[in-house]
Residue frames as qw, qx, qy, qz and C-alpha x, y, z in Angstrom:
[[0.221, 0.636, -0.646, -0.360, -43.34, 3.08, 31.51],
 [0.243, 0.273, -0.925, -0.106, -44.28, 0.07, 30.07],
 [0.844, -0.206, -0.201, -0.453, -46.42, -3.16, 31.45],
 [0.479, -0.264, 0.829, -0.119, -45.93, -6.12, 34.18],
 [0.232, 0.171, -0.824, -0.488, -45.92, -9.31, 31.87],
 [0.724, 0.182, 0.405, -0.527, -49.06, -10.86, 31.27],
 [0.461, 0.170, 0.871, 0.032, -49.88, -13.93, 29.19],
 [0.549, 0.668, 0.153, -0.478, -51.73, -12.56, 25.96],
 [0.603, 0.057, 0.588, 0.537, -51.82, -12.82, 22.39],
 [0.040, 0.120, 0.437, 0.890, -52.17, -10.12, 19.61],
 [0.330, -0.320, -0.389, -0.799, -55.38, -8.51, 19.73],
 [0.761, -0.448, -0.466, 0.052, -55.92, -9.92, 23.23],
 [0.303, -0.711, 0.360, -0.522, -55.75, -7.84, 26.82],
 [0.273, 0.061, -0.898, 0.340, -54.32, -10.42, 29.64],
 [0.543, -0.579, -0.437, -0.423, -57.29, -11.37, 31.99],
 [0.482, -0.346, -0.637, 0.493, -57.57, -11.28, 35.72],
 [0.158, -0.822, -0.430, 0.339, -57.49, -8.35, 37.75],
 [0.255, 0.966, 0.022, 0.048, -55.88, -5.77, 35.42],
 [0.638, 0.466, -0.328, 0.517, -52.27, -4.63, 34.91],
 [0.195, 0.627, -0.362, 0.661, -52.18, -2.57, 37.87],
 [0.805, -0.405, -0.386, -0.197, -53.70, -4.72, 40.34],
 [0.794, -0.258, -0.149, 0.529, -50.11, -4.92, 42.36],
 [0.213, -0.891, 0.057, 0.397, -48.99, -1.53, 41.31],
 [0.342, 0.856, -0.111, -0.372, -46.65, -0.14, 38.94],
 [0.920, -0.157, 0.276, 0.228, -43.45, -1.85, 39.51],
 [0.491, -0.537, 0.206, 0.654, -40.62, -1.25, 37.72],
 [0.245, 0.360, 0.680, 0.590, -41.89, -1.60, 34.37],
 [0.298, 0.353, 0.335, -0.821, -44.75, 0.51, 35.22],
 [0.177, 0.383, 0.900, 0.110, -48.05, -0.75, 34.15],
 [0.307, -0.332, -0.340, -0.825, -51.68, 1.11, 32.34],
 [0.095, -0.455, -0.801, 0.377, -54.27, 1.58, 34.30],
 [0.078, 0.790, 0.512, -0.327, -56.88, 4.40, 34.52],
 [0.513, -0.261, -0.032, 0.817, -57.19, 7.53, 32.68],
 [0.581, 0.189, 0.096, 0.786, -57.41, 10.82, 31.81],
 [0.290, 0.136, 0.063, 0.945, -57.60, 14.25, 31.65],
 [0.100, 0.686, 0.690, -0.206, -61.14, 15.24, 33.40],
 [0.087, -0.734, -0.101, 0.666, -60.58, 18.51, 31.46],
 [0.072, -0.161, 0.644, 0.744, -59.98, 17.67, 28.09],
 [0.373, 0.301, -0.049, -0.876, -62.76, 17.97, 25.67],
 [0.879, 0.016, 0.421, -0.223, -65.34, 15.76, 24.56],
 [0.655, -0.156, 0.694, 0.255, -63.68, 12.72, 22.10],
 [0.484, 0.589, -0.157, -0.628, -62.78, 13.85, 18.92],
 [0.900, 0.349, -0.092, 0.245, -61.83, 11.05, 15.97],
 [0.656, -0.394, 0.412, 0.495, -58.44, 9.79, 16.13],
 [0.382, 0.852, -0.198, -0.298, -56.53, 12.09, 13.60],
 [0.414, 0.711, -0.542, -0.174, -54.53, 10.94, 10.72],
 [0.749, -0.325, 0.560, -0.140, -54.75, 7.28, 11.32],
 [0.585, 0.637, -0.494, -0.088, -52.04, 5.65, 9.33],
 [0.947, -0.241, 0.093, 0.189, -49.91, 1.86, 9.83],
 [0.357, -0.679, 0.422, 0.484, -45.94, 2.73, 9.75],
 [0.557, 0.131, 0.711, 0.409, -46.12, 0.50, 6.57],
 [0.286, 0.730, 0.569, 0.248, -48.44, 3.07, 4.68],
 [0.126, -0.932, -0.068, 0.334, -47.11, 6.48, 5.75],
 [0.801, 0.406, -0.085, 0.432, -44.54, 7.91, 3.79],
 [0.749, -0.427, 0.043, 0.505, -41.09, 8.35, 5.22],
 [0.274, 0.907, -0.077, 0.310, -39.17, 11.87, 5.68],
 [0.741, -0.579, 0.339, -0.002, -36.87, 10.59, 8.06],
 [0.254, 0.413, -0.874, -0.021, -33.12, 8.73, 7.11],
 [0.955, 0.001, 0.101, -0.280, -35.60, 4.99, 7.74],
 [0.960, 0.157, -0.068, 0.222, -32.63, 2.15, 7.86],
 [0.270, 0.775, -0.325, 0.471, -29.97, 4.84, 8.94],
 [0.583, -0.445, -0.557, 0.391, -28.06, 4.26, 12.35],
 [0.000, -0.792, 0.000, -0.610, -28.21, 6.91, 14.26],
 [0.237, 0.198, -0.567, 0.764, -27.15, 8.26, 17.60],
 [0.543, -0.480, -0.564, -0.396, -29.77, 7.36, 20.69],
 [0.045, -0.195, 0.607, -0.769, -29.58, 8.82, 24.59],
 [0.636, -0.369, -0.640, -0.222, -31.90, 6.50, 26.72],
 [0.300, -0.484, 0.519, -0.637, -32.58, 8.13, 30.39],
 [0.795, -0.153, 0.261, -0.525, -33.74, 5.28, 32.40],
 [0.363, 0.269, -0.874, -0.180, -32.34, 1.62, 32.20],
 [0.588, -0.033, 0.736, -0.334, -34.93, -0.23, 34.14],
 [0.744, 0.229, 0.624, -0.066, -37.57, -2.64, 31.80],
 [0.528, 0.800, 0.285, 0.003, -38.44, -0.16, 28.93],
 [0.273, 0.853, -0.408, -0.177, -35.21, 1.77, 28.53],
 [0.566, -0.256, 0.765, 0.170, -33.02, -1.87, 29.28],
 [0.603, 0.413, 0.636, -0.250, -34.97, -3.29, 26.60],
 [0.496, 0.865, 0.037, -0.065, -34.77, -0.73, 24.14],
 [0.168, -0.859, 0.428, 0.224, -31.33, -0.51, 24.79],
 [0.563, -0.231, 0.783, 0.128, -30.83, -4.04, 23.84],
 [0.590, 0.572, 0.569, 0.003, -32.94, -3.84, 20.87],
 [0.316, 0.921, -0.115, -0.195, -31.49, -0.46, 19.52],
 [0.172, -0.708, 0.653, 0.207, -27.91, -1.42, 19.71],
 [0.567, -0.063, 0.784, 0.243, -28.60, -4.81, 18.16],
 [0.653, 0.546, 0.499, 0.162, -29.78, -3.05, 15.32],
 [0.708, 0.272, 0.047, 0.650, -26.79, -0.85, 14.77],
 [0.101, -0.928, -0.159, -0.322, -27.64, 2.04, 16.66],
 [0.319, 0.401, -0.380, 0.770, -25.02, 4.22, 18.37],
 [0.550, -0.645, -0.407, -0.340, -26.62, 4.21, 22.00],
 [0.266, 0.308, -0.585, 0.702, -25.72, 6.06, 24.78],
 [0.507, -0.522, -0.575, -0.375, -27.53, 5.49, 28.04],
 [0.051, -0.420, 0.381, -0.822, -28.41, 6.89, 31.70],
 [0.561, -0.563, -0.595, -0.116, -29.84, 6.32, 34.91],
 [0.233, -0.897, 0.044, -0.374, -29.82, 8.58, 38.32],
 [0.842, -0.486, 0.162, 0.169, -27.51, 6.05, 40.16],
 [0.168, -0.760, 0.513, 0.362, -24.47, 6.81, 37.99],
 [0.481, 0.636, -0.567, -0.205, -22.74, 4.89, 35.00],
 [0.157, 0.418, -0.864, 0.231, -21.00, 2.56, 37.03],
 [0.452, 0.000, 0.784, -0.425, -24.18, 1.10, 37.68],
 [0.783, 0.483, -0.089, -0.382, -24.92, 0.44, 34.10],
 [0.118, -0.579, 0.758, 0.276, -21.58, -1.68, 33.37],
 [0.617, 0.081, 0.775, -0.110, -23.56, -5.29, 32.69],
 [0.583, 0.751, 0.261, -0.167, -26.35, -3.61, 30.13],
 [0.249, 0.826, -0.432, -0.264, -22.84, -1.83, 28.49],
 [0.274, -0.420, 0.855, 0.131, -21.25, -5.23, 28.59],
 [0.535, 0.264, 0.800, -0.066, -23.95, -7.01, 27.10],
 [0.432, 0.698, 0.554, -0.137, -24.97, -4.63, 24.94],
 [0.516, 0.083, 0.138, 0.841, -22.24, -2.26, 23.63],
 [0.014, 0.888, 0.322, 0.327, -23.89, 0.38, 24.79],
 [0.321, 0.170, -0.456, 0.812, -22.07, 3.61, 26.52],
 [0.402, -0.732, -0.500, 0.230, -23.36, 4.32, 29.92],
 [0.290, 0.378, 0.005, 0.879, -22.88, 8.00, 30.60],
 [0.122, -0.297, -0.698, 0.640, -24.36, 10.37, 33.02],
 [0.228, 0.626, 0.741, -0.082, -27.33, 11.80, 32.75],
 [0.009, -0.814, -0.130, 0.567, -26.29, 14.95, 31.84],
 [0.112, -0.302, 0.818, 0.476, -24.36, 13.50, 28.80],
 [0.509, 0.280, 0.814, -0.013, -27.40, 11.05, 27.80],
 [0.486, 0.776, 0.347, -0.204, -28.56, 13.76, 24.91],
 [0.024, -0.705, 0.412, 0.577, -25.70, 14.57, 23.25],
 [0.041, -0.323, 0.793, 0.514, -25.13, 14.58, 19.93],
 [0.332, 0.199, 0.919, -0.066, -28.38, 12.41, 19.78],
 [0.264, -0.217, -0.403, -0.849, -31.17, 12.64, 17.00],
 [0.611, -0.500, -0.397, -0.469, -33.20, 10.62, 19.18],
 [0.018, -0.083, 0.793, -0.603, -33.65, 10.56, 23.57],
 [0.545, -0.318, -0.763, -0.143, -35.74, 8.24, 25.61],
 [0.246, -0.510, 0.433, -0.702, -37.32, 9.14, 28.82],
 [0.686, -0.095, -0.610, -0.386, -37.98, 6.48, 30.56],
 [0.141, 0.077, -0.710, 0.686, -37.99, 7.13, 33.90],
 [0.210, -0.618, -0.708, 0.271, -41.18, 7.80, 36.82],
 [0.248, 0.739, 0.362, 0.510, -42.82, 10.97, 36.23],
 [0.594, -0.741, -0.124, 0.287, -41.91, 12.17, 39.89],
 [0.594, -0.384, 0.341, 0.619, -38.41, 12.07, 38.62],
 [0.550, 0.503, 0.449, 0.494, -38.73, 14.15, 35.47],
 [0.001, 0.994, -0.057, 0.095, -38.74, 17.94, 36.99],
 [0.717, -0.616, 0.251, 0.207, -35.24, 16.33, 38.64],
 [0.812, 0.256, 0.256, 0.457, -33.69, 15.97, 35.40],
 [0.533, -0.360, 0.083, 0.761, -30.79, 18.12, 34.75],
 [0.440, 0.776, 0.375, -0.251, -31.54, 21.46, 33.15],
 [0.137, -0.617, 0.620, 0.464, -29.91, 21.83, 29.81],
 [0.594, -0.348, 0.710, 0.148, -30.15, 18.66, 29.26],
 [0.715, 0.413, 0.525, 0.205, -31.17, 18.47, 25.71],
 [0.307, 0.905, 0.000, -0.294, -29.32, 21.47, 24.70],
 [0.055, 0.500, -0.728, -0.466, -26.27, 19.23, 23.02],
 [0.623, 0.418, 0.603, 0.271, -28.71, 16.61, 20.93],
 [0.331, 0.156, 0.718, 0.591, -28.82, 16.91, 17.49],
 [0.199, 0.237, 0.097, -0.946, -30.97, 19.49, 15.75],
 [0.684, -0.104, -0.268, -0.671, -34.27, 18.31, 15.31],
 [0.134, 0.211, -0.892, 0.376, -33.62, 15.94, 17.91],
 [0.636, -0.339, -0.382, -0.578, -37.04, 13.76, 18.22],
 [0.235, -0.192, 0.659, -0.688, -38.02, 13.22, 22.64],
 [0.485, -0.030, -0.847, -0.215, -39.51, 10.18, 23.63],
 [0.337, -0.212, 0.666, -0.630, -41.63, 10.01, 26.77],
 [0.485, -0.140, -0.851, -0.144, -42.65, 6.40, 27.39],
 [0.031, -0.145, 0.648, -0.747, -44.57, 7.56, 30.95],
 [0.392, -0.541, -0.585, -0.460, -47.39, 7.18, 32.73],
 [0.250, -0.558, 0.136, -0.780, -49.11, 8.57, 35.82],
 [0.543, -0.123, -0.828, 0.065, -49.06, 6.99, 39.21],
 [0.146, -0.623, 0.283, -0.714, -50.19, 9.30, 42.12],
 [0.768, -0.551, 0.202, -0.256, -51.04, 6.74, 44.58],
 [0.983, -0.107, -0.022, 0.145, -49.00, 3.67, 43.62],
 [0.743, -0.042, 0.090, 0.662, -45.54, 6.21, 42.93],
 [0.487, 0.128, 0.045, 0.863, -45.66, 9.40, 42.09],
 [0.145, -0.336, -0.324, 0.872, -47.63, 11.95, 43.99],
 [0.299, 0.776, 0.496, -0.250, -50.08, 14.38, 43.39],
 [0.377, -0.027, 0.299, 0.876, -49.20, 16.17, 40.32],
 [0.202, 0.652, 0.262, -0.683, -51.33, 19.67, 39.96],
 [0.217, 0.358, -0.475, -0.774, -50.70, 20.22, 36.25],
 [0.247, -0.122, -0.899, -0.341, -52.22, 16.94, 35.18],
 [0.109, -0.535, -0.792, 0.275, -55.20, 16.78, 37.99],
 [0.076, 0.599, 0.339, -0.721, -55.66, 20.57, 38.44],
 [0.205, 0.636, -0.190, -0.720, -55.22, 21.84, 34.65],
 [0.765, 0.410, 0.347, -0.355, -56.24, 18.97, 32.94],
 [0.124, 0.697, -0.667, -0.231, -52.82, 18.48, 31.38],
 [0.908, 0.281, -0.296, -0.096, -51.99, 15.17, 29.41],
 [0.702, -0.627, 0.171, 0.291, -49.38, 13.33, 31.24],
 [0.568, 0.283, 0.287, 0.718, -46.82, 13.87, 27.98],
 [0.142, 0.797, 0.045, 0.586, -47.73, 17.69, 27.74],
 [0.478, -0.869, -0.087, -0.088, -46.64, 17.87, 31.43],
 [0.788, -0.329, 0.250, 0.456, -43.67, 16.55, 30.54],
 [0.384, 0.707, 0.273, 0.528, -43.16, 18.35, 27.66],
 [0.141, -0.930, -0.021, -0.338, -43.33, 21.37, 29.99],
 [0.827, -0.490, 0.191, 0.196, -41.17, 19.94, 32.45],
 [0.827, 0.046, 0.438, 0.349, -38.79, 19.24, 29.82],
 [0.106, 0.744, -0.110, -0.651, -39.05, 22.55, 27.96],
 [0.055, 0.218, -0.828, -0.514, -38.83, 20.36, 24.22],
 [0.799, 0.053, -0.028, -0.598, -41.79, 19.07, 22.36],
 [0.427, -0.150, 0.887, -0.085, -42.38, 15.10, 23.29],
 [0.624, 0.076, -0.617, -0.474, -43.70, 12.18, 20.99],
 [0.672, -0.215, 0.489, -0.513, -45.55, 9.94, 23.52],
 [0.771, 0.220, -0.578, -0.152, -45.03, 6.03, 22.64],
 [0.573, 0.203, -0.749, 0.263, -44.19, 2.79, 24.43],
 [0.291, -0.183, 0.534, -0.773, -46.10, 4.05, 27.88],
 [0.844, -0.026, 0.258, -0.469, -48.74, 0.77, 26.94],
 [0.731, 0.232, -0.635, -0.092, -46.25, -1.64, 26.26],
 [0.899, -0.408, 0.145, -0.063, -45.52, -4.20, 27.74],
 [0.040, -0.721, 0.678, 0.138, -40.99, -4.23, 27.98],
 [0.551, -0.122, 0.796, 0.220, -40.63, -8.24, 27.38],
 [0.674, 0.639, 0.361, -0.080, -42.80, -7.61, 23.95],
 [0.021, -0.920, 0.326, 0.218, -39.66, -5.49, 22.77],
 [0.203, -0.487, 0.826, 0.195, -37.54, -8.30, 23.18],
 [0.481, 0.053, 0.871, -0.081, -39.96, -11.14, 22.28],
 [0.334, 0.601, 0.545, -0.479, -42.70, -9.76, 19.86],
 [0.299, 0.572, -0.392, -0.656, -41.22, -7.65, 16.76],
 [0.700, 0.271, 0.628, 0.205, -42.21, -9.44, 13.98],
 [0.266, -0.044, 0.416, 0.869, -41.01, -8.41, 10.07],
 [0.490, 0.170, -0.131, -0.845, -43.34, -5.98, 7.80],
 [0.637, 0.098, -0.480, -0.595, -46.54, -7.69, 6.60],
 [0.256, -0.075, -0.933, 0.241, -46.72, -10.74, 9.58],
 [0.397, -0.557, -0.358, -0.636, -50.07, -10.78, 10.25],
 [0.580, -0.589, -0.505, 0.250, -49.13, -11.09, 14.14],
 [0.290, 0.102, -0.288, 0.907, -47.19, -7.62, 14.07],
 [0.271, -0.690, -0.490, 0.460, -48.15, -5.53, 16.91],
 [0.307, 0.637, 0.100, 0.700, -48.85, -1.63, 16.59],
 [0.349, -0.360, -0.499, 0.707, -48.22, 0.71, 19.16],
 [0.090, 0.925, 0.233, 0.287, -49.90, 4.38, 18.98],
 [0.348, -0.161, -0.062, 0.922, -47.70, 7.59, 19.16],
 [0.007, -0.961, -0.273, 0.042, -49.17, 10.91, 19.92],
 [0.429, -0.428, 0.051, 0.794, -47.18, 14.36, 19.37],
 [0.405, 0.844, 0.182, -0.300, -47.70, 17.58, 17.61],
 [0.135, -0.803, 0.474, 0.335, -44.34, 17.74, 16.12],
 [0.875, 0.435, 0.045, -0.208, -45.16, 15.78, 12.78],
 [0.593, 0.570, -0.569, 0.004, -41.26, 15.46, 11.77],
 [0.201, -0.475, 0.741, -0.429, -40.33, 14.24, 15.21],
 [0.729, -0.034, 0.646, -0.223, -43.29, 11.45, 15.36],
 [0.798, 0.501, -0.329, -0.071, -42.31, 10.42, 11.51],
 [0.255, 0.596, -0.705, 0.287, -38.86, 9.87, 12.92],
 [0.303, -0.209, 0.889, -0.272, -39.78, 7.61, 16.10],
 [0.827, 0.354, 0.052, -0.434, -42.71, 6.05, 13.67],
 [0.576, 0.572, -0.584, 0.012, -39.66, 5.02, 11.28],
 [0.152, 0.278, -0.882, 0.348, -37.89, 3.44, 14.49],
 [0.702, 0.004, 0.620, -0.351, -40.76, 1.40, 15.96],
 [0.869, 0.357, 0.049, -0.339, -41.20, 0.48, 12.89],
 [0.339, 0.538, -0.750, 0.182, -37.37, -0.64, 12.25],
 [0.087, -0.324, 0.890, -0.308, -37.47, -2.75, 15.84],
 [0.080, -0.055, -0.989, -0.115, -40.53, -4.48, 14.47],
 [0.209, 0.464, 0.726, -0.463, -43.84, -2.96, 15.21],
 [0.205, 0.542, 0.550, 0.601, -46.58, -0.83, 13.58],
 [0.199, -0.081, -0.424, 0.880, -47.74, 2.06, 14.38],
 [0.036, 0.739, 0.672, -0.034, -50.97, 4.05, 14.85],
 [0.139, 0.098, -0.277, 0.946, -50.46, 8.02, 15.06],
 [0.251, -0.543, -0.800, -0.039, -53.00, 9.27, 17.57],
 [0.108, -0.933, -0.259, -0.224, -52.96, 12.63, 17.08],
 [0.004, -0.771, 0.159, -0.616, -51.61, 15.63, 18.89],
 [0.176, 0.166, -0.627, 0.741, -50.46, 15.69, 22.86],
 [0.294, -0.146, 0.340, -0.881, -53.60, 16.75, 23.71],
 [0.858, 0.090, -0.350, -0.366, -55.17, 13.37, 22.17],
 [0.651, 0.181, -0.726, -0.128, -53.01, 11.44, 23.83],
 [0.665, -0.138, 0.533, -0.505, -55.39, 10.50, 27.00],
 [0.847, 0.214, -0.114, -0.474, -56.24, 8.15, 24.62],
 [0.793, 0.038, -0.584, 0.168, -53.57, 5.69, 24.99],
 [0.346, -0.657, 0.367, -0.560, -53.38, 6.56, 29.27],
 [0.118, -0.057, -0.977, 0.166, -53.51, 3.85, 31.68],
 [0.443, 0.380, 0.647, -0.491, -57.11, 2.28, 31.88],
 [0.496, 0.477, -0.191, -0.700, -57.99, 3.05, 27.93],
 [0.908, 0.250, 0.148, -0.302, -58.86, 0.51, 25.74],
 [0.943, 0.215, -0.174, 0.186, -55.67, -0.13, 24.14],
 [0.360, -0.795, 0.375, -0.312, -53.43, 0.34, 27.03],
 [0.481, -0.167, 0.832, -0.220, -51.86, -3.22, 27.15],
 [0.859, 0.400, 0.242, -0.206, -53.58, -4.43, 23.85],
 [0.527, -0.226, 0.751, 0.327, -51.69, -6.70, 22.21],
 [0.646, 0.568, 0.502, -0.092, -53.12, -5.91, 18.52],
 [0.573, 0.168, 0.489, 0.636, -52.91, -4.98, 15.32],
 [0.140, 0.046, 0.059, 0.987, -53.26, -1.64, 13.47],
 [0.409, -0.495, -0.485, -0.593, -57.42, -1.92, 13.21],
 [0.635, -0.525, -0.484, 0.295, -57.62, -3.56, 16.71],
 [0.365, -0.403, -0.342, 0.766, -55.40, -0.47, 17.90],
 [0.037, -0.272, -0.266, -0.924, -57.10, 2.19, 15.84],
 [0.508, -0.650, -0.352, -0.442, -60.80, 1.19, 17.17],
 [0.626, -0.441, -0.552, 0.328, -59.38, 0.86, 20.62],
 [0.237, 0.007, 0.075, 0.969, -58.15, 4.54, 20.42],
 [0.305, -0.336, -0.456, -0.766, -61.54, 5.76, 18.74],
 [0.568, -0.483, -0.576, -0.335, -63.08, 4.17, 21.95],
 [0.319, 0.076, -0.406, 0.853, -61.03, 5.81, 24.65],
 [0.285, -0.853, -0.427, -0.094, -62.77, 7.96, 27.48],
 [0.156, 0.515, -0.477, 0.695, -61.06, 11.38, 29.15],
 [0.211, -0.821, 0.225, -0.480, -62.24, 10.66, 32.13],
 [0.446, 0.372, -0.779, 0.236, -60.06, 9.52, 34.91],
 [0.730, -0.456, -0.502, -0.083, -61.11, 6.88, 37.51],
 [0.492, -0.854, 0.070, -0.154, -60.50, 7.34, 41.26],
 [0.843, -0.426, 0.080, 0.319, -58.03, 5.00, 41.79],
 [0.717, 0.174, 0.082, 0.670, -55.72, 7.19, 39.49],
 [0.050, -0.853, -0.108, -0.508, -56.43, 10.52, 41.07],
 [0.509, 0.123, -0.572, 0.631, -54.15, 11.89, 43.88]]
């Protein structure tokens, strides 16, 4: 979920030894990836900048937002959604009462995790994939109907989360495993950012330093809808296709951690490999 901070600028990877050089951390970081089962590399489908797509979504509406996870990436968002007028309710496995600060700073309601989807049009996972069969089961049966599922993850099997058969043995995307896990279709975003860019980075439409992010999912109204909101908290976007495309933004791909713009993140996509390196194999 997310990136350790590095030193870059737009259209620029940090140098040294890589993001994951130390390990995930709390943010969790890109590194290697993907699917040694998925098929060879088709074109990146229906590549479009949030600014050019048109919008079927309520775009500029607040809405109601359940964020599992308050470390970097769900903190982050949390601080960013609610300062832009969102209704945000938010969760973490340790209980409410360990969320009081973020709710104090942020007017957000902390709530348990079983609570974290209600009512909501949109929920954040943002937790370690380990922890994602652990989530409560149900739990998205009081959001909102058409209620669009964020998974911001990524795969660690040595540095955190275990060998995971679906993704190694069956060649599963790490978002379609969740997906399954989850029993709800997922839109796949924010798993190559970096969590201080959130706070530091949005720039308005048309700044030739905004950043785009890529979102995979098959569930075209659902990634219009978190398209609309990246694009509200200041980015562009890329869409990169289906679930089953989206090795392509994994840790270790080209724009894993790229700090660019919609071309920069379109050819980095287009130049993506499935397969996945040792050091991310359990």
């Amino acid at each position: 979920m997310g990136l350790p901070e590095q030193v870059g600028r737009p259209g620029t990877r940090a140098k040294g030894p890589g993001p994951c050089a130390h390990g995930p951390g709390p943010s969790a970081c890109p590194a290697a990836r993907t699917a040694r089962n998925s098929p060879p590399a088709p074109e990146v489908a229906q590549v479009t900048s949030s600014r050019e797509a048109p919008s079927t979504s309520r775009k500029g509406e607040d809405m109601k937002i359940g964020i599992i996870g308050a470390g970097n990436i769900g903190g982050n968002l949390t601080r960013r959604l609610t300062a832009l007028g969102h209704d945000v309710s938010v969760a973490n496995s340790r209980g409410p009462h360990t969320l009081t600060a973020l709710a104090e700073e942020t007017g957000a309601t902390p709530v348990p995790v079983e609570e974290a989807a209600r009512g909501a049009e949109v929920v954040v996972v943002a937790i370690p994939l380990k922890a994602v069969p652990d989530l409560p089961s149900g739990l998205l049966d009081g959001a909102a109907e058409g209620v669009a599922v964020i998974d911001t993850g990524n795969y660690y099997p040595r540095q955190r989360d275990g060998r995971l058969a679906g993704i190694e043995d069956e060649g599963l995307t790490e978002s379609r495993w969740t997906e399954r896990q989850l029993g709800h279709p997922v839109v796949k975003a924010f798993n190559g950012t970096y969590a201080q860019d959130i706070l530091d980075r949005h720039r308005p439409e048309g700044d030739p330093d905004r950043i785009a992010l890529p979102v995979a999912g098959d569930d075209e109204a659902a990634k219009r809808k978190v398209r609309d909101l990246i694009g509200e908290l200041g980015f562009d976007t890329v869409d990169a296709g289906g679930l089953d495309d989206s090795w392509r933004q994994q840790p270790g791909t080209p724009v894993s951690g790229l700090r660019g713009g919609v071309e920069e993140v379109t050819k980095a996509l287009s130049e993506a490999s499935p397969e996945r390196t040792p050091d991310f194999r359990g």
